[in-house]
Every structure is written in structure tokens, then in C-alpha cells.
ZAZALUM-55381 format. One record per residue (C-alpha): residue in one letter; x, y, z. Coordinates in steps of 0.5 Angstrom, whole numbers, plus 500, padded with zeros to 3 digits. Example, Ala and Ser with C-alpha at 12.3 -4.5 7.8 and 13.67 -1.06 7.14 Angstrom:
BEGIN
a525491516;s527498514;
END
This chain:
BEGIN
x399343417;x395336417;x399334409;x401340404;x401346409;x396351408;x391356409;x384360409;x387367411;x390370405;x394375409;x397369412;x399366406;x405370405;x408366410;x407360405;x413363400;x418361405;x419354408;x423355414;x417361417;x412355416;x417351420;x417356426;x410356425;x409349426;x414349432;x410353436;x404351435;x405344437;x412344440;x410339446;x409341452;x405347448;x405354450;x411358450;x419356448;x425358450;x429362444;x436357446;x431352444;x429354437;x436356434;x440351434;x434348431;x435353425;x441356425;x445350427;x452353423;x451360425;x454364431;x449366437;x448374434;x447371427;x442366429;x439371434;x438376429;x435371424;x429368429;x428377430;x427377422;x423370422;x418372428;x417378424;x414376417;x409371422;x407376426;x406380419;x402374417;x398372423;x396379424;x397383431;x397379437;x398373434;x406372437;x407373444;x413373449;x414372456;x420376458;x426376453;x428369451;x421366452;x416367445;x409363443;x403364440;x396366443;x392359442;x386364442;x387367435;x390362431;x386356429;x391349428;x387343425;x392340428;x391342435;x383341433;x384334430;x387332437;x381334440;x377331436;x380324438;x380326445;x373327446;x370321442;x369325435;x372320431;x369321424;x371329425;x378327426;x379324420;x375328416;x381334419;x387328418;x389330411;x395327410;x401327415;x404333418;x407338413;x407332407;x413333403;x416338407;x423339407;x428346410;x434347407;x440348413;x436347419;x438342424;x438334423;x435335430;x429338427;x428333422;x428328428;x422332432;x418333425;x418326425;x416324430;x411329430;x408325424;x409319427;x406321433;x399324429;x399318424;x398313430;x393317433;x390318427;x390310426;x387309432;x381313431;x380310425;x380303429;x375307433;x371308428;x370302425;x369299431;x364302433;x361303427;x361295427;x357294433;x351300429;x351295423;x353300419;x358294415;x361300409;x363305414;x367299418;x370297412;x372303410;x375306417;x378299417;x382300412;x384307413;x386305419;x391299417;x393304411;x395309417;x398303423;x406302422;x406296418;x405289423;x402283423;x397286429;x394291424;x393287417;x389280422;x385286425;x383289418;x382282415;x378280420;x374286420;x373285414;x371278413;x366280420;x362286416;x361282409;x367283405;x370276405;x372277398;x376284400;x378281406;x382275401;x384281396;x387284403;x392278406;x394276398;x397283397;x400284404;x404277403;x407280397;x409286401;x412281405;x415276400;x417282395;x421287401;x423282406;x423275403;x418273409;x412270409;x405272413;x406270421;x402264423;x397269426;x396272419;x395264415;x390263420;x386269419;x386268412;x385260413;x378262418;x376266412;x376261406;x372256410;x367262412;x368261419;x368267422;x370270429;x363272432;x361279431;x361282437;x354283441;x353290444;x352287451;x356285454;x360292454;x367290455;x371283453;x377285459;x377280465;x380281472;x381273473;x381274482;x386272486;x383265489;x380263496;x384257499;x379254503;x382252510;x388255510;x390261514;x396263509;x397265502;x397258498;x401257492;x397252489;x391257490;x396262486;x398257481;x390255479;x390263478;x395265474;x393257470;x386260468;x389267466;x393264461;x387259459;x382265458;x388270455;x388265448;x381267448;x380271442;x377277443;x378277451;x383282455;x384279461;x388283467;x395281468;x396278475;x401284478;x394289478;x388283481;x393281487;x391287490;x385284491;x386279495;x382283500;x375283501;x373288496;x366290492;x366288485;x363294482;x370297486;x374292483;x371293475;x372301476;x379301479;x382295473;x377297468;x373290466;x366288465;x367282468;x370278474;x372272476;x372269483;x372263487;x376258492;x380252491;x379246496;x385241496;x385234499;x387227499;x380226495;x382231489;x381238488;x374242488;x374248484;x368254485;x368259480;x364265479;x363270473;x360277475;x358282470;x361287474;x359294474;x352292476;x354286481;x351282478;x352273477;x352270471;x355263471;x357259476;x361252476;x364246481;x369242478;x372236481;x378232479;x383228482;x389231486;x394232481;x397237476;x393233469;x386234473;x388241474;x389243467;x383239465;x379245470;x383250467;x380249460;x373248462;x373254465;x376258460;x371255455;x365256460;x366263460;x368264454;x360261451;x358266458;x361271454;x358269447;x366269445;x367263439;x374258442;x378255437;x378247438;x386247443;x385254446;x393255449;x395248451;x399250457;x405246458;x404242465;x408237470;x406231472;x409234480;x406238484;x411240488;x413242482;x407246481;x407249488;x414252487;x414255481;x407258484;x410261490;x416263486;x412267481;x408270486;x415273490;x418275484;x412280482;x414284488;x420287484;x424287491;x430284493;x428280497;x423277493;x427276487;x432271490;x427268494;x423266487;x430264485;x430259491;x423257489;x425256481;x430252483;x426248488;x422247482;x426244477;x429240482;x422236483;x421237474;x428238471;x423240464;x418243466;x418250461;x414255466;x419253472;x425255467;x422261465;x421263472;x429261474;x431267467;x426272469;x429272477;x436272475;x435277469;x431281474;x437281479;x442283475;x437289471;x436291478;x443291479;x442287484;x447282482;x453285478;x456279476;x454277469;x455270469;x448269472;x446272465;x448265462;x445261466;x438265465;x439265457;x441257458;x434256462;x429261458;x432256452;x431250456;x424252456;x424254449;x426247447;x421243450;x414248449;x417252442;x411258442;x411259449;x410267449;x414267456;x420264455;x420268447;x419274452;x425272457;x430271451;x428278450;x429281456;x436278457;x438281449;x437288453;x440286459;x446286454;x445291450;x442288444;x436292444;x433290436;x434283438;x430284444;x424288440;x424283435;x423277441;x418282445;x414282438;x415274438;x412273445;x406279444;x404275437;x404269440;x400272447;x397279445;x395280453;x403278456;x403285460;x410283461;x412283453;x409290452;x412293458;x419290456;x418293449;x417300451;x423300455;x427297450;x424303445;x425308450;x433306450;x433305442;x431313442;x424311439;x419315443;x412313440;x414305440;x415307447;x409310448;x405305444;x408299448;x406303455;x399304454;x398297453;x402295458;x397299463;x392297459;x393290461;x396292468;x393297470;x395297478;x403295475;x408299479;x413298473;x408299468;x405305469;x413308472;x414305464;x407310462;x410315465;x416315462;x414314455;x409321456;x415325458;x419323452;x414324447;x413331450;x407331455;x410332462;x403333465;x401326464;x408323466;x408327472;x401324474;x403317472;x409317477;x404320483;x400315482;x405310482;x408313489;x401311491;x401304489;x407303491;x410308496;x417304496;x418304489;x425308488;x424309480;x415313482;x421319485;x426319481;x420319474;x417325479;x423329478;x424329471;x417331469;x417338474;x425339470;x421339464;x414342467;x421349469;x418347476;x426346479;x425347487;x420341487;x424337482;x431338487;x426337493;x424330490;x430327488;x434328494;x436323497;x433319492;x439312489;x436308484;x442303483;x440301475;x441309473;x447310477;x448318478;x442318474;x437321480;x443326482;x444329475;x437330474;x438334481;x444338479;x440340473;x434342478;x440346483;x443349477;x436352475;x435356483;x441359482;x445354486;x451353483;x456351489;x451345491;x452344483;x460345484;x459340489;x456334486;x460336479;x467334484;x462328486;x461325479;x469325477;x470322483;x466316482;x469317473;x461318471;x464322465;x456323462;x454326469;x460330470;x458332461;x451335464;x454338470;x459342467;x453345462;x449347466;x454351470;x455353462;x461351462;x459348455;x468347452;x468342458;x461339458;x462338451;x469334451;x466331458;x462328453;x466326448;x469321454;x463317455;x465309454;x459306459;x453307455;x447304460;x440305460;x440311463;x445314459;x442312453;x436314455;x438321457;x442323452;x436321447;x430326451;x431329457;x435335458;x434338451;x435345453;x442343456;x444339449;x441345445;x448349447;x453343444;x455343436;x449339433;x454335431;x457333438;x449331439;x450327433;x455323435;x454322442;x447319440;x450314435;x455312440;x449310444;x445307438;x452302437;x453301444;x445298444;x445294437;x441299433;x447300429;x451295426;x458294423;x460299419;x455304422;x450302418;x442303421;x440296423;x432294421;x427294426;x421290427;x417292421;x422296417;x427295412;x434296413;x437303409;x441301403;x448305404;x446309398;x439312401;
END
């Protein structure tokens, strides 16, 4: 299935004479989750313009010729309106190429990638919701196969084997969506392994790509790979010790002092910043390593946060200056490498100062080559200035109420001692959108003040990542979803480890209807910040969404663990066990749950969990509920799962508020319930939530996102 469909059974090979048998085929085999799907599921794919008995008679017939094709056995059923296949007697190179990338055998798996799933494959009269699932199948597999080939090449590089690195190098850029990211890594691969002139070849052809389709030039980044190339100055290959470049930055002990510092915090997260502009460093976003303000083993500390190295150390402030100690741990092995002791006079340029020689220190520790101005961090001269914005940004990563109008406080109190200090003002948008995101503010007039401050910021320090990613933010906020990728790729291109950036991104593509943006933007979140509530909640919502319920449910226990007060980690459990058919635990967790950014969201999905026990009068009872608050989506889903499909359908054809959660589940969730609606009903559904969420544009036509060309009205 893996390009042209085909086989090496000459039995099965009648099934190749007809495309709709090779589509079911390929449906069950790799429909996620995989084993068994339910026939109301399979027919609208289908049979979207026949009636039930038609359609039904139809998939008999279909089922039939692959039975006939794959031999006894092949096709099972779990009662009547269940069908699969036995994985036992059927080899998928699909399923085997996945497995292959699972366990590390990379070169395996690309050897099985020959082209993207069922390549020019087209199925006369089956559903526009079919198409879709097959695409994101192909862009699911294309990725994958991607990152293995990155894999591949990365570890080839590190054996010396330089033609197996540029060869993988390249098939990996040729597989990767196009983005400045893929071309910067092939490039300097390239350049790293020898191939300096291929290298040039490379970046000259994307920036006619570039120039030819889109009318832009290359990114800074891109320009500055290129620029390293012609002087032949190369980024350093990598050692093969140390095992890893991602860093934990600790939270720092303020010596003499009994209760939390904010200006400890503020050297902390000012280091962090400092080392992220490291290239070829990950550092550990600050939300995960605060969970280490405790005494911890540091062997524990690297397995928990997934690091080769540690940074500690204690600050002591006084009226003679301040004193930075610092440590760097090879972690797994417990073991010190580098210390250092710095003193500077009590004020924020001295401050600053320490900041970049650490960076640097540690980067030689690591054999890491640093540009001459490694991320010139826009400062003020006041420090209580500093201690504020510190503070502040401390009780907003608690992504409590509370938390979040105290920062408010403190940003303010900040900018009253600077007016201009870019950091602060990042922090004041972030609190007040925050708040209203939360619904913890409903008043949209603090969407101004936070937009006007994010602007603020953005004058006085123009490639501030932060702010680029706070503007972002508040273009979801008000349903601007394209606009807001297109900041988040600005802030990631500026600072590639903002966890911040990558975690927005996946919640913005999850509402646009793009699954596998979502997905992609989550892992690097986690991978980033591995302990972040938010983030993983975000991972776990991405999985489900791209059909792996296992890991959405795992990801969202291991949040109630993290965070047991997270209302999102019960309402995200309950999701995947509707997906996984597991109903009474589904209805069990969710009730009583309130998530005020979802509305009715929690209490829908509990209606659906209801109606699946047969608890139909339970279903009545919140179905009167949802018109009572006017929440014509609720009600839509109700009345479907109660099968009243005539009035589910106009129920839907009411909606006019089209927020996150609505955008969300009308695009993924719920799959079995809209599969009873026309398609059509579907279609227009989800385009009334593209256009409500900016990825629509006037006159209906499909607004370009990040790395796309947007669709001429005649294709």
C-alpha cells in the first residue's frame, strides 16, 4: 500500500481490478484505533448517496470479493455490525514500516516507504470524508517516514558513514512538509558531512522554490546557514560523547533566604534563555525543572526530564554585588564537569553579563561552537523591575486563577518601575489572554490591552520570540487561527526550544481540523517540557485526534498525576475511553467535571458515554439542559445519540458559536455519531467552523497555511 497498491499473492491480485475493494481493504487494516470497525462507520464512507439497505448490501458484496481475495479466515466479524481482519494472516507493509520506525530499524523502514499510501489512488462516489481520512493517512506515514530518515542520517553522521548521512539527509528534507526548519537541517548536514558544494545546490534551489511560488525570500535562519557554508565555517559535527545536547537548567538556591526569590527565578529563566540561542542545545522549558526546586538525585532529575546535563547552582544577592555558583552535571552518571563563580556588581547589566558567560562556559564544556552575539536578551537597568517580571512570570506558569491575576499584578508593577521593559510587557499579554482563554475574564476589552502590550514589546526588541508568540496567542483568542500559525512559526524560527510557541501551535491546528500539525507541535512541546500539565494534556489530545486513543488516554493520566487539580487531565480522560467503547468509565470520569473554556463540553461527551449504557432518560435529562443554557451543538449531539438523527441534524444547522470546543469536536470527536448525518450536513458543518476560525476566507475560499500555496478558485 506503501505507493502503487499491490501484491505478491496472485489470489489477491483480483482485488487490485477494483479500486473501491482496495480502499476497504486499506480502511480496515489501518483505520485507527486498528482491529475491528463498526459497519455505520464504513457506509457513509462509501455509500454516502445510498439508502441504508442499499449501502448495506453494497459492503456484503464488497466483503465478499476480499474475503475471496485474501483466502478463509482473512475477514472476521465480532457480532453483526463489527468486521476486521485477522493481523495473523495478512501482511501489511504499512503496518511492518511502522514497526520498523517503532523499534529503531530505521534504514528497514525506508527500504518498506516506497511512496506515499496508495500513490494516485482516486475512488469514483466514495465520501469527501473518506478522501480526508486517506490524506491524513498519507501525511501521517509521509512524516514518519521523514522523521526516520532524519533518524537515519543522524546516526549515520555520528558512525562516519558521511554518504549514508547525505543521502538519508535529503530524503528526509524531500519527505518533510516544506519549512525553513527541514531545508537549515538538510543544508547543514550536508555542509557537516563534506558536501559543501551539494549543500549550495540545495539552498540555491529552495530560494527559487521560494521566490517562484510564494514570492518570498529565504528566512534569516536559511540566509544564515548558507552565509556559514560560504565561509566554511561549519557547525561542529557532533562528538559522540556526550550522549545528548538537552539540558535541564535547575531552579537556583538563593542563598540566605527562607522563601522562594524572584530574583533567583529571574537568573534562572535568564540563563535558560541564554543557552536556548545555543545551536545544537535543547534546554528544558521552566514549567517542567520547577518541579525540582526540591532536593532531588540528579540521575533521577535526567531520567524524569530526558537530559544528558544539568545545571545547579545558588545565587547570593547583597549590597556588595551578586555571586553566581554554577555546576554542570553529566547527569546520568552523576558526575561534575564544569563549575564556575562569578561576581558582579548588584544591577541588572551585571546580571546579564554572568548570564552570557555561563552560556558560553557551558557550551565550550559541551564542545558546542557559539555564534559571537548568542541571543542578546532585551534587559532593564531596574531591579525591581527584574524581581517583578520574575515573580510574575513565576505564578503564571501555575495556570491557576489565582496565579494568573496576581502575575497580572506583578507585570504591572513591573512596568510601572520600566514602562519599556519588553519581557515585562510580554508577560502582562500573556496573563490577561490567558485569563480570557480561560474564561476567567469574559470581558474581551483585556484582549486590547494585552494585544497593545505584546506590540509594545514587539517595537522595542523586534525578534523577541515571546512577544511573536503572545500576538499568536491572541490571534486564536479571536478566532483568527491561520494568523496565529503563522506568528507561532515566527517565534519557533526565532527560538526553536520556546515550548510555549510549539504547545499554542498544536492547539491552534487541532481547531483548524489539522490533526498531524497537531500532532507534530505536541511532541515538541513535551519534548521540551516534559512535566508541563498543558503540554502533555495537549499530546494527549493530538494522539486521540489522530486515531491513537491508547496513548491519549495514557497521556491524560499521566497529567492527573502531575497535576491532580487540572480539570482538562478528566475531561481529556474521558474522551479517549468513548473512543476506546469503554462508556461506563468514560460517564464515570466525567461526571461532575466543569471545564469552563469547553462550555458543555464535558457534559456532552458524558451524554454520548450515557446513551452507549442505554441510559436514555439520563441522556433526556441533559439533552433538556443543553436547550435550556441555548447550547445548540450540545443539544445537536444529544438528540444523535438518542438517534433522533432529523433533529440532531437541524439542531446542528442552528449553531452560530463556534468556539474551541465545538470547532474541535465537530472536526474529531464523535465520528460514529456524525456518520449518521448526510455528509453534506458534515461538510457544511465544518466549513461554517473553518470560516468562524479564519481558515476560510471571503467568498469561501481555502486560506494558505504556513508552508502551503493557497488554492487557485479554479483547482
Amino acid at each position: 500500500m506503501l505507493g502503487p497498491a499491490d501484491t505478491t499473492c496472485p489470489r489477491a491480485a483480483t482485488l487490485l481490478v477494483g479500486p473501491k475493494r482496495v480502499a476497504l481493504l486499506a480502511y480496515l487494516a489501518l483505520a485507527r484505533p486498528r482491529g475491528f470497525q463498526r459497519r455505520d462507520t464504513i457506509l457513509p464512507l462509501f455509500w454516502p448517496d445510498h439508502g441504508q439497505a442499499a449501502s448495506r448490501n453494497a459492503l456484503s458484496n464488497l466483503l465478499y470479493h476480499v474475503r475471496r481475495g485474501l483466502g478463509p479466515g482473512a475477514v472476521v466479524n465480532r457480532g453483526a455490525e463489527e468486521v476486521g481482519l485477522d493481523p495473523g494472516r495478512l501482511w501489511v507493509d504499512v503496518v511492518e514500516f511502522e514497526e520498523a520506525a517503532r523499534r529503531g530499524e530505521f534504514a528497514r523502514a525506508l527500504d518498506l516507504y516506497r511512496g506515499d499510501l496508495l500513490e494516485g489512488f482516486f475512488v469514483r462516489g466514495a465520501a469527501p470524508e473518506f478522501e480526508r481520512w486517506l490524506d491524513d493517512e498519507r501525511r501521517r506515514l509521509r512524516r514518519r517516514a521523514s522523521e526516520a530518515a532524519w533518524a537515519l542520517a543522524d546516526a549515520a553522521e555520528a558512525d562516519g558513514d558521511a554518504p549514508t548521512a547525505r543521502a538519508a539527509a535529503r530524503r528526509a528534507a524531500a519527505l518533510a512538509p516544506p519549512s525553513d526548519e527541514a531545508h537549515v537541517r538538510l543544508v547543514e548536514t550536508l555542509g557537516r558531512t563534506g558536501d559543501r558544494a551539494g549543500a549550495l545546490a540545495a539552498h540555491a534551489a529552495y530560494c527559487r522554490r521560494l521566490t517562484d511560488y510564494l514570492g518570498l525570500g529565504p528566512s534569516a535562519a536559511a540566509s544564515a546557514a548558507a552565509a556559514r557554508l560560504r565561509r566554511a565555517v561549519l557547525p561542529a559535527a557532533r562528538p559522540s560523547p556526550p550522549p545528548t545536547r538537552r539540558i535541564a537548567v535547575l531552579p537556583f538556591q538563593a542563598l540566605g533566604a527562607d522563601a522562594p526569590s524572584a530574583f533567583a527565578d529571574g537568573v534562572q529563566v535568564g540563563l535558560m534563555a541564554r543557552l536556548s540561542a545555543v545551536g545544537g542545545l535543547d534546554v528544558i522549558s521552566r514549567t517542567s525543572v520547577r518541579r525540582f526546586d526540591r532536593p532531588a538525585a540528579v540521575p533521577e532529575i535526567a531520567a524524569a526530564l530526558g537530559v544528558g546535563w544539568v545545571l545547579e547552582g545558588e545565587v547570593l544577592e547583597g549590597p556588595a554585588g551578586v555571586r553566581l555558583a554554577v555546576r554542570l552535571v553529566d547527569a546520568p552518571n552523576d558526575r561534575q564537569v564544569w563549575a564556575g563563580d562569578f561576581r558582579r556588581p548588584l544591577a541588572t547589566e551585571g546580571v546579564s553579563q554572568i548570564q552570557a558567560e555561563v552560556a558560553r562556559e557551558v557550551a565550550g564544556a559541551l564542545r558546542i561552537e557559539v555564534g559571537a552575539a548568542p541571543d542578546e536578551r532585551p534587559h532593564t537597568p531596574s531591579l525591581d523591575a527584574y524581581r517583578f517580571w520574575a515573580e510574575g512570570r513565576r505564578r503564571l506558569d501555575e495556570r491557576t486563577e489565582a496565579g494568573m491575576r496576581e502575575a497580572v499584578r506583578l507585570f504591572r508593577q513591573a512596568l510601572a518601575a520600566d514602562p519599556q521593559y519588553p519581557l515585562a510587557l510580554v508577560g502582562l499579554s500573556d496573563a490577561l489572554g490567558l485569563l480570557y482563554d480561560y474564561r476567567h475574564e469574559p470581558d474581551p476589552s483585556v484582549l486590547k490591552e494585552a494585544e497593545a502590550a505584546a506590540r509594545r514589546a514587539l517595537a522595542a526588541a523586534p525578534d523577541l520570540a515571546e512577544a511573536h508568540a503572545s500576538l499568536g496567542a491572541l490571534s486564536v483568542a479571536r478566532r483568527d487561527g491561520v494568523a496565529g500559525l503563522y506568528a507561532f512559526d515566527r517565534a519557533v524560527e526565532l527560538r526553536p526550544d520556546y515550548a510555549e510557541a510549539h504547545n499554542w501551535r498544536s492547539y491552534a491546528s487541532a481547531i483548524l481540523g489539522r490533526p498531524e500539525d497537531a500532532l507534530a507541535s505536541a511532541r515538541q512541546a513535551v519534548a521540551l517540557d516534559p512535566l508541563s500539565p498543558e503540554a502533555v494534556i495537549n499530546l494527549g489530545f493530538a494522539l486521540l485526534i489522530t486515531g491513537e486513543p491508547e496513548g491519549a488516554l495514557a497521556e491524560a493520566r499521566r497529567v492527573r498525576e502531575l497535576s491532580p487539580g487540572f480539570v482538562t487531565g478528566a475531561f481529556y480522560e474521558g474522551l479517549p475511553l468513548l473512543a476506546l467503547g469503554r462508556p461506563a468509565e468514560a460517564a464515570a470520569v466525567l461526571e461532575g467535571v466543569e471545564e469552563p473554556w469547553s462550555g458543555l463540553g464535558p457534559q456532552t461527551a458524558r451524554a454520548v458515554a450515557l446513551a452507549a449504557l442505554g441510559r436514555y432518560d439520563e441522556v433526556r435529562a441533559a439533552l433538556a439542559m443543553f436547550e435550556a443554557e441555548g447550547d445548540a451543538f450540545a443539544a445537536a449531539v444529544a438528540h444523535l445519540a438518542l438517534g433522533d438523527v432529523p433533529t440532531g441534524e437541524a439542531a446542528l444547522g442552528r449553531v452560530r458559536e463556534w468556539g474551541a470546543w465545538t470547532a474541535v469536536a465537530v472536526h474529531h470527536l464523535f465520528g460514529p455519531l456524525w456518520a449518521t448525518l448526510p455528509p453534506r450536513t458534515l461538510r457544511e458543518a465544518r466549513a461554517r467552523a473553518g470560516r468562524a476560525w479564519g481558515a476560510v476566507g471571503a467568498g469561501g475560499r481555502a486560506l494558505a497555511f504556513p508552508g502551503e500555496v493557497a488554492p487557485s478558485r479554479g483547482s
